[in-house]
C-alpha positions as CSV (number, residue, x, y, z in Angstrom):
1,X,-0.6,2.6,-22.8
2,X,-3.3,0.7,-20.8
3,X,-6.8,2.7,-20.5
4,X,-9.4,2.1,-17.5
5,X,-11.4,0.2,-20.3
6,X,-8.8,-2.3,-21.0
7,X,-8.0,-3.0,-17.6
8,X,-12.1,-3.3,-16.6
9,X,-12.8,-6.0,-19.7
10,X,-9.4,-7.9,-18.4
11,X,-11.2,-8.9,-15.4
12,X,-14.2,-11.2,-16.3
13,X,-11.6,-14.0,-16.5
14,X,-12.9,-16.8,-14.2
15,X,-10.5,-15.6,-10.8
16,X,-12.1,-17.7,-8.0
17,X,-12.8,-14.8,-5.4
18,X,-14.9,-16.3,-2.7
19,X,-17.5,-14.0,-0.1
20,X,-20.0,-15.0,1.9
21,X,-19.3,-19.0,1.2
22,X,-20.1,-18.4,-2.7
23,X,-17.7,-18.0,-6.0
24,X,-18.2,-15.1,-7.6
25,X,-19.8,-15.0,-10.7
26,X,-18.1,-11.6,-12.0
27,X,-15.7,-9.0,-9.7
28,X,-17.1,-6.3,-11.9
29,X,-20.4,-7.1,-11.3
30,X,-20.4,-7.6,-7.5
31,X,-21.3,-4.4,-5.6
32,X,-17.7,-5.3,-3.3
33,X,-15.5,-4.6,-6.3
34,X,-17.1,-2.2,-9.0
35,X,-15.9,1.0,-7.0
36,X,-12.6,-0.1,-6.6
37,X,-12.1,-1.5,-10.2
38,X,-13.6,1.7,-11.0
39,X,-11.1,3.8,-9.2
40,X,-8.2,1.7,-10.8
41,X,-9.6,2.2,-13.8
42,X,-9.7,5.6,-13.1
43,X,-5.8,5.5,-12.7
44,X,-5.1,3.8,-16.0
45,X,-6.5,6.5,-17.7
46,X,-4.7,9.4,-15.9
47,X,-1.5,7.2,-16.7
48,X,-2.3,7.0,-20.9
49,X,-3.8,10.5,-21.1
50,X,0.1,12.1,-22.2
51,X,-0.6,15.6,-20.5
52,X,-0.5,14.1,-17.2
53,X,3.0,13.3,-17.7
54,X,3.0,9.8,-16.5
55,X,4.8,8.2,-19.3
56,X,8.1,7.8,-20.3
57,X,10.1,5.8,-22.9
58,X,11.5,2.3,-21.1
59,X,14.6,1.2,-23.0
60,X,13.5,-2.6,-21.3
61,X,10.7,-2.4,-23.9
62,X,11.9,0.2,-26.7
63,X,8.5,1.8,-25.7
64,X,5.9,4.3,-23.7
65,X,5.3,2.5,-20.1
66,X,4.3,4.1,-17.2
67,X,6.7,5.9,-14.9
68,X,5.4,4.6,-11.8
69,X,6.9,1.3,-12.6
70,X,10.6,2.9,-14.0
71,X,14.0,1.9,-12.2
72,X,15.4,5.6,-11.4
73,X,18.7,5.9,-12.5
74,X,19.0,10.0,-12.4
75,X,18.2,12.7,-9.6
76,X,15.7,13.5,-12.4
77,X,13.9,10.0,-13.0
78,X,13.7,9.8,-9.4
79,X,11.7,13.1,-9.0
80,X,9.6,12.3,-11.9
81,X,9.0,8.7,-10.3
82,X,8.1,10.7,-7.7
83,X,5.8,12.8,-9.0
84,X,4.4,10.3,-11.0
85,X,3.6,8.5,-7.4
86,X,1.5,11.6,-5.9
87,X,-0.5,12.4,-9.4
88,X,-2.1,8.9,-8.7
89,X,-2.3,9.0,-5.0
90,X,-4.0,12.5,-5.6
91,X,-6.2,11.1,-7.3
92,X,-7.7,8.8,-4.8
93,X,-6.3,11.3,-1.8
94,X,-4.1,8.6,-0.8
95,X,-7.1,5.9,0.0
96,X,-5.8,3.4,-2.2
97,X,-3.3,1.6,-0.3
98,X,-2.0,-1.0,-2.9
99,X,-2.6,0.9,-6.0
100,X,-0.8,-0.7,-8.7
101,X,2.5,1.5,-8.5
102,X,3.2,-0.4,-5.2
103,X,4.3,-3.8,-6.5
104,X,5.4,-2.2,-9.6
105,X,7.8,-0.8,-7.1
106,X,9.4,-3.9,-6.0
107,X,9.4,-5.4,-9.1
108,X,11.6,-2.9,-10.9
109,X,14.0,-2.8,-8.0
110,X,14.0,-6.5,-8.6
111,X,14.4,-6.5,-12.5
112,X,17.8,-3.6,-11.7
113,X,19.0,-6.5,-9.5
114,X,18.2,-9.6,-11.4
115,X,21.8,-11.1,-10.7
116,X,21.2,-11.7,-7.1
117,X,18.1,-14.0,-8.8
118,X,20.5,-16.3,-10.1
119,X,21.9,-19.1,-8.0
120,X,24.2,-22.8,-9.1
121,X,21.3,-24.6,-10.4
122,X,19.0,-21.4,-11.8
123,X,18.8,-18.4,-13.5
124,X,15.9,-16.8,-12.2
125,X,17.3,-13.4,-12.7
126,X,16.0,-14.2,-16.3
127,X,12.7,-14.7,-15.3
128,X,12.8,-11.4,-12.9
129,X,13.9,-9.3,-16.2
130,X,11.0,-10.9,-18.4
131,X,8.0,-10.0,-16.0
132,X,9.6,-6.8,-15.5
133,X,8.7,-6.3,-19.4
134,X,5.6,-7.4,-19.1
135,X,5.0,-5.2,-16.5
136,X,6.1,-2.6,-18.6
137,X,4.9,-3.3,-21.9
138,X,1.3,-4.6,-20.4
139,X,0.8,-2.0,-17.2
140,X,-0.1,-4.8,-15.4
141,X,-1.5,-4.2,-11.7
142,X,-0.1,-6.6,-9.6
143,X,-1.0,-7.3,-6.5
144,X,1.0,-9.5,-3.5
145,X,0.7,-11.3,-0.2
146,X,4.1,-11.9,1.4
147,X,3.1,-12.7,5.2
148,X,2.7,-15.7,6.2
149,X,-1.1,-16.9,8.0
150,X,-1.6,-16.0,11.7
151,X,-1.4,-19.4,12.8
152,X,1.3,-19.3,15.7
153,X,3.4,-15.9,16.1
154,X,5.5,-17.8,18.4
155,X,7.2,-20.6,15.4
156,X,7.7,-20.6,12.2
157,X,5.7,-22.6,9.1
158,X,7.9,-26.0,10.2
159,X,7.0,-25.9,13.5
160,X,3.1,-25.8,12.8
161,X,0.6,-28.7,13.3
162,X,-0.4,-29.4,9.9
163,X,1.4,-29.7,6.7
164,X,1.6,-26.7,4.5
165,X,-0.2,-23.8,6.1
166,X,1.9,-21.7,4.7
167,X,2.7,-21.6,1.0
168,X,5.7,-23.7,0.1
169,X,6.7,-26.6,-2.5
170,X,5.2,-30.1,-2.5
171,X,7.2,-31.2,-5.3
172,X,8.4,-30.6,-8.5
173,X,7.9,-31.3,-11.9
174,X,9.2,-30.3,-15.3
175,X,6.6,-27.7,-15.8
176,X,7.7,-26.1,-13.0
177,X,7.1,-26.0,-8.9
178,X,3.6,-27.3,-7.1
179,X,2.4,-24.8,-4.5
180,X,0.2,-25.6,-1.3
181,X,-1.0,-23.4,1.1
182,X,-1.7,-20.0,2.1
183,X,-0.9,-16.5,2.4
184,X,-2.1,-13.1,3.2
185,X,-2.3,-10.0,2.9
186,X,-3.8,-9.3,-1.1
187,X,-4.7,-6.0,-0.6
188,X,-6.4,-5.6,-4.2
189,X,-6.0,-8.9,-5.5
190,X,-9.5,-9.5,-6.3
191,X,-9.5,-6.8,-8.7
192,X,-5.9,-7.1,-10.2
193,X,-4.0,-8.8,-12.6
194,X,-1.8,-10.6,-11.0
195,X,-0.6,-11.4,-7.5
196,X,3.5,-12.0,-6.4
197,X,3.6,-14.6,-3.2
198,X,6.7,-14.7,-1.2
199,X,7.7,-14.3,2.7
200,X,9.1,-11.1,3.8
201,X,9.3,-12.7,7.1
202,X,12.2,-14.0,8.2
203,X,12.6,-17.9,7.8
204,X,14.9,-20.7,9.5
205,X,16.4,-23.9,8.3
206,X,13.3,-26.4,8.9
207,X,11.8,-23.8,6.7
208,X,13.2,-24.3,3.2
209,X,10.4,-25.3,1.8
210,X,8.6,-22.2,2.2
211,X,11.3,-19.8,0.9
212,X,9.7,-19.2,-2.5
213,X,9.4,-16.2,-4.6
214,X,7.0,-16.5,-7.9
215,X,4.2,-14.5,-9.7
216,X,0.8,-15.5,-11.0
217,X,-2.6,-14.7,-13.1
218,X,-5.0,-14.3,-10.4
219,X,-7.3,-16.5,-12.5
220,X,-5.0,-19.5,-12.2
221,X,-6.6,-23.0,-11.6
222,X,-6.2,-24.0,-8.3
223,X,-5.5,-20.3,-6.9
224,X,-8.6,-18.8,-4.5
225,X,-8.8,-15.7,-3.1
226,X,-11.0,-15.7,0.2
227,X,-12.2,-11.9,0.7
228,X,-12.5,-9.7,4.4
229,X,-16.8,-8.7,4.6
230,X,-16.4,-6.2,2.1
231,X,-18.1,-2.4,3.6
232,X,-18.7,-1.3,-0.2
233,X,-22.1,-2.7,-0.5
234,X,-23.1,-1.4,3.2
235,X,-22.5,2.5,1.9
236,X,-25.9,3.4,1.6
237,X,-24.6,6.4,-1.0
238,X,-21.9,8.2,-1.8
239,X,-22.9,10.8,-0.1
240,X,-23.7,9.4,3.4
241,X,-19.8,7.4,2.8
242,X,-18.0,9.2,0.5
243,X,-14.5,7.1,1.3
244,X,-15.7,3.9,1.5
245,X,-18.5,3.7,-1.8
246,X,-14.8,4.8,-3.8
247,X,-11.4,2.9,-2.4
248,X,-12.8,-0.4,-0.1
249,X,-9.9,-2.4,-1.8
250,X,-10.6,-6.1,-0.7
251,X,-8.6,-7.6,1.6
252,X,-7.6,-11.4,0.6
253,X,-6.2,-15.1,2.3
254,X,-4.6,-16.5,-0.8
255,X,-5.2,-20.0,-0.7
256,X,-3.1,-22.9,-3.3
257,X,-4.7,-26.1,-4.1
258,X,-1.8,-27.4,-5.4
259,X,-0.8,-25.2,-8.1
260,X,1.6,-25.4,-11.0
261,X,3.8,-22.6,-11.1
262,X,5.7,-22.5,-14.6
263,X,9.4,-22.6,-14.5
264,X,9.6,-19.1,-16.0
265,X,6.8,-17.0,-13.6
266,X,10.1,-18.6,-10.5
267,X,11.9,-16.1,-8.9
268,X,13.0,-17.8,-5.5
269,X,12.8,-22.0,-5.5
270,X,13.6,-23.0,-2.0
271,X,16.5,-20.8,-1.2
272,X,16.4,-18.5,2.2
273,X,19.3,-16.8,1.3
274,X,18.4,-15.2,-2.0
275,X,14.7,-15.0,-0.6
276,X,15.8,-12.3,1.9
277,X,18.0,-10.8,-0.3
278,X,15.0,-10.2,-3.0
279,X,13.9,-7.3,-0.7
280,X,17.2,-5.7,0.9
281,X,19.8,-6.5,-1.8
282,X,18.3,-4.8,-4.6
283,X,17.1,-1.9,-3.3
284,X,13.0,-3.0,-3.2
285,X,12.0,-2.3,0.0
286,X,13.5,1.2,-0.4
287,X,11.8,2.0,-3.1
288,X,8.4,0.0,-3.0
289,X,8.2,1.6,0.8
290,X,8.9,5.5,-0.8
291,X,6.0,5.4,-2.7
292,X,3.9,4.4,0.2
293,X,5.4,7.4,2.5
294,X,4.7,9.1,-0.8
295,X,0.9,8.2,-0.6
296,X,1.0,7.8,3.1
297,X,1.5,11.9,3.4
298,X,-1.2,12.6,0.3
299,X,-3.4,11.1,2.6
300,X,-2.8,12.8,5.7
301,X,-2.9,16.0,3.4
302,X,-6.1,15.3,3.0
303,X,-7.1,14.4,6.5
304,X,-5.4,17.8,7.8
305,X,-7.9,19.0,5.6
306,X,-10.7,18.1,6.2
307,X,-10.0,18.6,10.4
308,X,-9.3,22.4,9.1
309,X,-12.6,22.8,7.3
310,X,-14.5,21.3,10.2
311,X,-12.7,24.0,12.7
312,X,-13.9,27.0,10.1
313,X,-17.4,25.5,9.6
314,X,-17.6,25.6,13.5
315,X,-16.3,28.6,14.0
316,X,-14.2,27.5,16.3
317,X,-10.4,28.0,14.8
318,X,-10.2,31.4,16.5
319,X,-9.7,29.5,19.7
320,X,-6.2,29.4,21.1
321,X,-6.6,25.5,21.7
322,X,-7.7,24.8,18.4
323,X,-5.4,26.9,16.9
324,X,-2.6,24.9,18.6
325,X,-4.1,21.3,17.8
326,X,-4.3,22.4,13.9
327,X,-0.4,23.2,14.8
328,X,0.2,19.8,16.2
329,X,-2.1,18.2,13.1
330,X,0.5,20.6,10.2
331,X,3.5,19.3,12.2
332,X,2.5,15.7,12.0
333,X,1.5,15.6,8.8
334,X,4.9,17.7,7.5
335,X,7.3,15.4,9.0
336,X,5.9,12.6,7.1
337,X,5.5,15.1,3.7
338,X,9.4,16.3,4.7
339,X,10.5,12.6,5.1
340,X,9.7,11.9,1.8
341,X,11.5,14.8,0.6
342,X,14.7,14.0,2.0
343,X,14.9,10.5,1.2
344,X,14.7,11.8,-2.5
345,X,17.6,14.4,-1.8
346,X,19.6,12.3,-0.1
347,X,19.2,8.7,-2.6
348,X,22.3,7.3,-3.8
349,X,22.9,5.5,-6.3
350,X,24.2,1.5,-5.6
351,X,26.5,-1.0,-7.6
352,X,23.7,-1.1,-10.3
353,X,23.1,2.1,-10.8
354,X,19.5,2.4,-9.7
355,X,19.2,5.4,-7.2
356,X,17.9,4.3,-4.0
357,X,16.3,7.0,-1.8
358,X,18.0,7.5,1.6
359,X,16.8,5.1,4.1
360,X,17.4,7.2,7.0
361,X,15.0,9.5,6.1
362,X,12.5,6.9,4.6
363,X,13.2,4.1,7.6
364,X,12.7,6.9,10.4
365,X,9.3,8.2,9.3
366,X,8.2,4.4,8.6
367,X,9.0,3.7,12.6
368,X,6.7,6.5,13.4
369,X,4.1,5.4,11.3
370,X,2.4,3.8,14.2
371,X,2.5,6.9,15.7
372,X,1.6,9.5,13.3
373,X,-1.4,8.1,11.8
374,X,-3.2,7.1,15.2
375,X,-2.1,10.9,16.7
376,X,-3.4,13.0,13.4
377,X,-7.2,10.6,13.6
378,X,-7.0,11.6,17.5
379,X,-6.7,15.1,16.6
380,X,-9.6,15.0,14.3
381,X,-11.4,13.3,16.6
382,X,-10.9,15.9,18.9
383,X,-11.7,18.9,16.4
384,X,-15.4,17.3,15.2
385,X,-16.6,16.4,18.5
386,X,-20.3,15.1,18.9
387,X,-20.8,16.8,15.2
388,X,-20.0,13.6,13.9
389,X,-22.8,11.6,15.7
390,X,-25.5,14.3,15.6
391,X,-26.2,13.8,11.8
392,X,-28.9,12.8,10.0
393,X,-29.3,9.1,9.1
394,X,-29.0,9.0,5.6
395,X,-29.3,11.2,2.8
396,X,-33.4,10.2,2.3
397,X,-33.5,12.7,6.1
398,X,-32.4,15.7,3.8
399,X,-35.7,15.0,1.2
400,X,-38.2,13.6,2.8
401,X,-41.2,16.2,3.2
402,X,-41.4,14.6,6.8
403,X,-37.7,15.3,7.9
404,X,-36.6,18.3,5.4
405,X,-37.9,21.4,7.0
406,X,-36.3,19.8,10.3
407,X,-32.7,18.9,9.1
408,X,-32.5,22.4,7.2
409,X,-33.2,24.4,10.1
410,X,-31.1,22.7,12.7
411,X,-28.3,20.6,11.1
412,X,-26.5,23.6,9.6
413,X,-23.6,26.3,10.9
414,X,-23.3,30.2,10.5
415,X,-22.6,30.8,6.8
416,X,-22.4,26.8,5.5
417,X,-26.3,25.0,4.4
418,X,-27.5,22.2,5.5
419,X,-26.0,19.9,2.3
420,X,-22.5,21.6,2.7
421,X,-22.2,20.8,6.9
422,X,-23.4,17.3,6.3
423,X,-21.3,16.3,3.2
424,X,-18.2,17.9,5.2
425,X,-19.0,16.0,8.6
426,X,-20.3,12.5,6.9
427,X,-16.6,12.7,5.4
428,X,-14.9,13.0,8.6
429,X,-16.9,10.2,9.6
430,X,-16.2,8.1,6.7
431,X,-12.2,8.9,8.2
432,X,-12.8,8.2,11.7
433,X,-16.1,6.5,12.9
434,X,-16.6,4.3,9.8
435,X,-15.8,0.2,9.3
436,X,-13.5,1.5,6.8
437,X,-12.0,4.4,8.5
438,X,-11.1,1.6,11.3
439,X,-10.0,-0.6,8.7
440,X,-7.1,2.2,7.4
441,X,-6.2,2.8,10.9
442,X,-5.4,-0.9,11.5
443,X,-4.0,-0.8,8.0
444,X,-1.7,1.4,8.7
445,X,-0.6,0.8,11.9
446,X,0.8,-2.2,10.6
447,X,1.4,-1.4,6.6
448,X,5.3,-2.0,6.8
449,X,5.0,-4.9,9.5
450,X,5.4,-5.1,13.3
451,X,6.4,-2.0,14.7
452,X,9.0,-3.5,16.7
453,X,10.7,-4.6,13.5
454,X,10.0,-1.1,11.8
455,X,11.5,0.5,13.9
456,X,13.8,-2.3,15.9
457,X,15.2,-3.2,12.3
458,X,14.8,-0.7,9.8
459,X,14.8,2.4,11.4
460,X,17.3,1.6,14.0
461,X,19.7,-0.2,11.4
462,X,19.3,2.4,8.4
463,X,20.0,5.4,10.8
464,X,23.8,5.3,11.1
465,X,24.7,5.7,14.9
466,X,28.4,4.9,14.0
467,X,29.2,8.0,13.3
468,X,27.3,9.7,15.7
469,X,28.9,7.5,18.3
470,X,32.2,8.2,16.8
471,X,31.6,11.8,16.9
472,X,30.7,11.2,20.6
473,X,33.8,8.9,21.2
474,X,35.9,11.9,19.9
475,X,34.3,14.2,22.6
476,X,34.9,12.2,25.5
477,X,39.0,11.5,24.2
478,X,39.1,15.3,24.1
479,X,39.4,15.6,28.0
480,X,39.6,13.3,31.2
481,X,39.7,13.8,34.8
482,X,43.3,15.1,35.0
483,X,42.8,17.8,32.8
């Protein structure tokens, strides 16, 4: 098994991550990407210490590998995937958004599906089953970007002034396919092994060229990752910004100078057909999406949390109305937590045998995800008040002989110090007032796409109105206006 040392020394490997109009040197030098490689690292070792029960034996690999990245075959693999899932997303309370069990997600669903890779002229479902044993056998953290750039909402890549905005084939060779282009989101990328590019959005004909599906070293020639400002290096300590000096994970446009993509790292070469199925045919956006939920309601966990230790640091949960907004805040936050619960009870297994968990209950709390997240960071808002602006500015206010005596005597509540009431409130700021805090609330507003196609799409395809209506047809034959 990977430790957090093997993954840190893997990273000095010449990636091109660009900030601030420079190349940087090293990403684990750079004050923008030490925490967050730290944090991964952090995960690796959880994952190869055996009494956290991460590991398993993979059969793909006649070896250990981590369970976060296992196809679930049995109620029981799929509760141990499960819990597998939340021991890392505890671990970072559900900060780290692409963590490397996301990916891994998809690409195991991809590797129990590898036939719908193949096509007449390939057999890329041979290439799917090999980097799914490297995955394996190397714990690999990949990252991806599978959205196209924001240049026109209104057309597709064809229809855009300019050739090759979006990443598709120029031409190929014997080596393999040449790539140029761009595409976003890399959540992580900058400080993972590898990145996946595809298009999870759907395609037309004019648009073939686009309709690829392939992984590669982020360090490849030609390959540049240009990074979001970066609010690490702005945390003055981790005390004043507890959230963001730990899980900033860099946002990243990947951009493709032309890049040779090997025959065997293909997956997709100019087919829309198989590049939509990639996701819905095997089972992958299932499962990748469960173990965001997964995190998704560690994280609000935490949040309820922290809005409840506010209220008893106040004093002011004995009040009726607070009392019913921590209601409202437990509610929230248990759908989510309840979602996840019964998507695992109610998985069935599919033609190849991989259980998939039950996408009514997964698809519906995705559609409310715009909803849930924005509602519990009002609620918190609501509990802290102006406590959350009336704080010191910095840690240097709590030990300067000028400011000391000052911040002791009046930043602090019945029962709590000074240090305790700070540290509590500069974490509920680091949730809700901070460039971070508004970054996750974008984030996930928008984690599983457009709302309208969460919940126009998946939630109202996945949730089975047949039978309801039929139920409902049944009703109304059961009387008319002559009974």
């Amino acid at each position: 098994m990977r430790t957090g040392n093997d993954y840190l020394n893997s990273l000095n490997d010449g990636r091109t991550v660009l900030i601030d109009g420079e190349v940087v040197d090293n990403v684990l030098d750079h004050p923008a990407f030490r925490p967050i490689a730290t944090t991964i690292s952090e995960l690796y070792d959880i994952a190869a210490d055996p009494a956290n029960e991460m590991q398993y034996h993979a059969e793909e690999i006649d070896g250990p590998a981590n369970l976060v990245f296992s196809i679930p075959r049995t109620q029981e693999q799929l509760v141990a995937r499960r819990k597998a899932v939340q021991t890392w997303s505890k671990h970072t309370h559900g900060w780290v958004g692409r963590s490397p069990d996301h990916v891994g997600s998809f690409l195991a669903a991809f590797a129990a599906h590898s036939d719908v890779f193949n096509t007449e002229t390939h057999d890329f479902g041979t290439n799917v089953e090999n980097y799914y044993r490297r995955l394996l056998a190397e714990d690999l953290y990949v990252s991806y970007a599978i959205i196209p750039p924001q240049v026109s909402r209104a057309t597709t890549a064809s229809g855009w002034e300019g050739d090759f905005l979006q990443v598709g084939v120029v031409r190929e060779t014997e080596e393999g396919i040449i790539v140029r282009g761009s595409q976003m989101l890399a959540t992580g990328a900058a400080v993972a092994d590898e990145v996946f590019v595809t298009c999870i959005k759907p395609l037309g004909p004019d648009d073939v060229d686009f309709a690829v599906s392939f992984a590669l070293p982020v360090a490849t020639e030609g390959l540049k990752l240009m990074c979001r400002r970066p609010y690490a290096p702005q945390a003055t300590s981790d005390f004043d910004y507890p959230l963001t000096s730990r899980y900033d994970e860099p946002d990243s446009l990947v951009i493709f100078d032309d890049v040779l993509v090997p025959w065997d790292r293909v997956f997709v070469d100019r087919d829309l057909d198989v590049l939509r199925k990639q996701f819905f045919a095997t089972g992958a956006h299932a499962l990748g999406n469960w173990q965001a939920q997964t995190r998704l309601s560690t994280k609000m966990q935490f949040i309820g949390a922290v809005a409840r230790k506010v209220t008893q640091t106040n004093g002011t949960d004995r009040i009726p109305g607070v009392q019913e907004k921590l209601g409202e805040l437990a509610a929230t936050i248990s759908s989510v937590e309840s979602a996840v619960l019964a998507a695992e009870y109610t998985a069935e297994a599919d033609d190849a045998g991989m259980l998939v968990p039950g996408k009514r209950a997964l698809y519906g709390a995705m559609g409310l995800q715009n909803e849930t997240y924005p509602k519990v960071i009002e609620i918190v808002r609501d509990l802290v008040g102006g406590g959350v602006l009336q704080m010191p500015s910095s840690s240097a206010d709590m030990h300067s002989p000028v400011t000391a005596g000052d911040v002791e005597r009046y930043v602090a509540s019945t029962g709590v110090s000074s240090e305790d009431r700070i540290k509590l409130f500069r974490l509920a700021w680091d949730i809700i007032g901070s460039e971070f805090g508004g970054r996750h609330q974008q984030y996930e507003l928008f984690y599983a796409g457009a709302p309208f196609v969460v919940k126009g799409v998946y939630a109202f395809r996945n949730y089975g109105y047949e039978k309801h209506v039929a139920e409902v047809d049944d009703f109304l034959a059961s009387y008319s206006s002559t009974n």
